[in-house]
C-alpha positions as CSV (number, residue, x, y, z in Angstrom):
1,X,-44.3,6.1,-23.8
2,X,-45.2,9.3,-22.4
3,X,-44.1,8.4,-19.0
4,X,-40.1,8.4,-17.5
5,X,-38.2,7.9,-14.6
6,X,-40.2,10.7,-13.1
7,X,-43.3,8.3,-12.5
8,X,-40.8,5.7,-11.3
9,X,-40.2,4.0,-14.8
10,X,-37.0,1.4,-14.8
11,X,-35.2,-0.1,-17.1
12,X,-37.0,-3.9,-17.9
13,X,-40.6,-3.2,-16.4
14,X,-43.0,-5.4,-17.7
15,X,-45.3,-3.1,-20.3
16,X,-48.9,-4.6,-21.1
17,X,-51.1,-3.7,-23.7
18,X,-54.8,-2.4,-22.2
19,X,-56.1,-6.3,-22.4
20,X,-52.9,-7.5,-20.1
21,X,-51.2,-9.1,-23.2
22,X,-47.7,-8.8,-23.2
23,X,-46.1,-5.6,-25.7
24,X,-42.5,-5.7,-24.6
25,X,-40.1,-4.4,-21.9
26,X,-38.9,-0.9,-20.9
27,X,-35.1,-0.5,-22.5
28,X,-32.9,2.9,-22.1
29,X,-32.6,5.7,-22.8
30,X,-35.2,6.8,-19.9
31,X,-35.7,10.0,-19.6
32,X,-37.5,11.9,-16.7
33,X,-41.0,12.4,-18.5
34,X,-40.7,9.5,-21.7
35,X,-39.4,6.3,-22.2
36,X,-38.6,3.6,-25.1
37,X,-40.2,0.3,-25.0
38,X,-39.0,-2.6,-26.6
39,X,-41.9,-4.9,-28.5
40,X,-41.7,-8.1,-28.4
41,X,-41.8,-8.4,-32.6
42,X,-38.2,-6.5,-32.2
43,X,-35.5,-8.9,-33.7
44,X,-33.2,-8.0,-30.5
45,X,-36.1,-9.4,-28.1
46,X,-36.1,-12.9,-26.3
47,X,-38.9,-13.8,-23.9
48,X,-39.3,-17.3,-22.7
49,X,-42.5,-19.0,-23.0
50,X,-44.3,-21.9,-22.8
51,X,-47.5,-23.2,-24.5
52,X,-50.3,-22.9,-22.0
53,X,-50.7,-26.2,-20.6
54,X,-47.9,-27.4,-22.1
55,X,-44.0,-27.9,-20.6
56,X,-42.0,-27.3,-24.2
57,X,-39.9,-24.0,-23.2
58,X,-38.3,-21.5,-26.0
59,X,-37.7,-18.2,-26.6
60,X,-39.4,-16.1,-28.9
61,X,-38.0,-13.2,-30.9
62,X,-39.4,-11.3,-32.8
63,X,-39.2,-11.1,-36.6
64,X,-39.0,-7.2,-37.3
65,X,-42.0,-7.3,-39.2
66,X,-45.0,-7.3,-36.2
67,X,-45.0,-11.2,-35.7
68,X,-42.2,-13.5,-33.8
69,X,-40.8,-16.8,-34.3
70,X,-40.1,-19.7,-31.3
71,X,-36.3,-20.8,-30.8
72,X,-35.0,-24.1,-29.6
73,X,-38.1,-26.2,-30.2
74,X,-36.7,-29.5,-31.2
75,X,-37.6,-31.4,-34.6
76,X,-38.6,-34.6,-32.6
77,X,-40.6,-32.6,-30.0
78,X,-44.7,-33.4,-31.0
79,X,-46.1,-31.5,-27.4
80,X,-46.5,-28.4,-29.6
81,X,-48.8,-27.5,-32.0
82,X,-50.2,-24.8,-34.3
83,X,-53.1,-22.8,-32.7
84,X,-51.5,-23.5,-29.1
85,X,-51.2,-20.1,-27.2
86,X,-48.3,-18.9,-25.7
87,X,-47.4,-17.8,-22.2
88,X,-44.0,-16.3,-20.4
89,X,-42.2,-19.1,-18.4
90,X,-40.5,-16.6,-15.8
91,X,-36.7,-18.4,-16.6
92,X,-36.0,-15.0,-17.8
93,X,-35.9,-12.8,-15.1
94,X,-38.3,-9.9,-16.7
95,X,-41.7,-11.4,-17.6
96,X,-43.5,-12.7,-14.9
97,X,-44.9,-16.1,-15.9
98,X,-48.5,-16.4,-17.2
99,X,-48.5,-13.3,-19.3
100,X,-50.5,-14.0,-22.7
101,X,-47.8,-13.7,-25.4
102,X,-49.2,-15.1,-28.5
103,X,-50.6,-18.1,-30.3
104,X,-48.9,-20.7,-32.7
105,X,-49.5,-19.9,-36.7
106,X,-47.5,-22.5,-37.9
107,X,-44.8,-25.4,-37.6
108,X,-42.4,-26.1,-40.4
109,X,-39.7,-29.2,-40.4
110,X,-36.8,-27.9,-41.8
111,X,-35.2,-31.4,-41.4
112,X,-32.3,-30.2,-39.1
113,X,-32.1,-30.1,-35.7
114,X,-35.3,-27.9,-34.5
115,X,-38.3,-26.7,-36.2
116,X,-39.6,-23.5,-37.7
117,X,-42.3,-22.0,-35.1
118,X,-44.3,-19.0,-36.5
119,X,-46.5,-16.8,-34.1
120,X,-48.9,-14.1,-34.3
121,X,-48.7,-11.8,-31.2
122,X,-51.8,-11.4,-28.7
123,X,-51.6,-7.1,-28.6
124,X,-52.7,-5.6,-31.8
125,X,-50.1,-2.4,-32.4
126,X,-53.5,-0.7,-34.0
127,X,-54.6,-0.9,-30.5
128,X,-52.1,-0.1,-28.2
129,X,-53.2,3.4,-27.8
130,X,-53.0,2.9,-23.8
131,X,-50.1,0.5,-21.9
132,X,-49.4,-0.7,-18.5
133,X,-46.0,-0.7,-17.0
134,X,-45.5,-2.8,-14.3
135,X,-43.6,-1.0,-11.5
136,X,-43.2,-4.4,-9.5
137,X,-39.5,-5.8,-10.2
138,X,-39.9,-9.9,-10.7
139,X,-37.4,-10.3,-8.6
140,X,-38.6,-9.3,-5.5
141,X,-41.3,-13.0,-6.5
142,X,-38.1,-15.3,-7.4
């Protein structure tokens, strides 16, 4: 991002894509006029999220390959299903909650403990030609 500690930039701002979906977080190094963002697709990412509506929490991390995958839903859990859209829950600390995040593809039972949760991300990464960072730290809200 062409934009650095210079314009106020901080490690773990909130960055959006031009539609308010969520992209990632700001990560270091930070520089004074550039910055590194971490997507949310990045296997070393972990937002918590919810379906809209819904009260299942988990965390989803990204797969490395543009899409993500939800953690810690349990096998015996039926509140979720696919085509349900994801939000951020807040338990973080980073993402404020109610940030668009992504919607359910698919739900496999892998016969263990929790199930297999596929999601496609909201942004597009064709069409994050223009971000938002959000300067406002969450925890100045919680």
């Amino acid at each position: 991002v062409n934009k650095g500690s210079l314009d106020g930039v901080k490690k773990n701002m909130v960055v959006l894509d031009k539609n308010g979906h969520l992209v990632g977080r700001i990560v270091d190094p930070i520089s004074f006029k550039e910055t590194r963002v971490q997507m949310i697709t990045d296997t070393e990412s972990g937002v918590s999220v919810v379906p809209q509506g819904k009260g299942v929490p988990g965390v989803l991390i990204g797969d490395g390959n543009g899409r993500c995958r939800l953690e810690f839903i349990l096998s015996t859990d039926t509140a979720i299903a696919e085509g349900d859209r994801l939000i951020t829950a807040g338990f973080d600390g980073i993402y404020f909650p109610g940030i668009e995040v992504g919607r359910v593809t698919s739900i496999v039972e892998k016969g263990g403990l929790f199930k297999t949760v596929q999601v496609e991300p909201t942004f597009k990464i064709q069409d994050i030609d223009l971000l938002a960072i959000i300067t406002v730290d969450t925890k100045e809200f919680f």
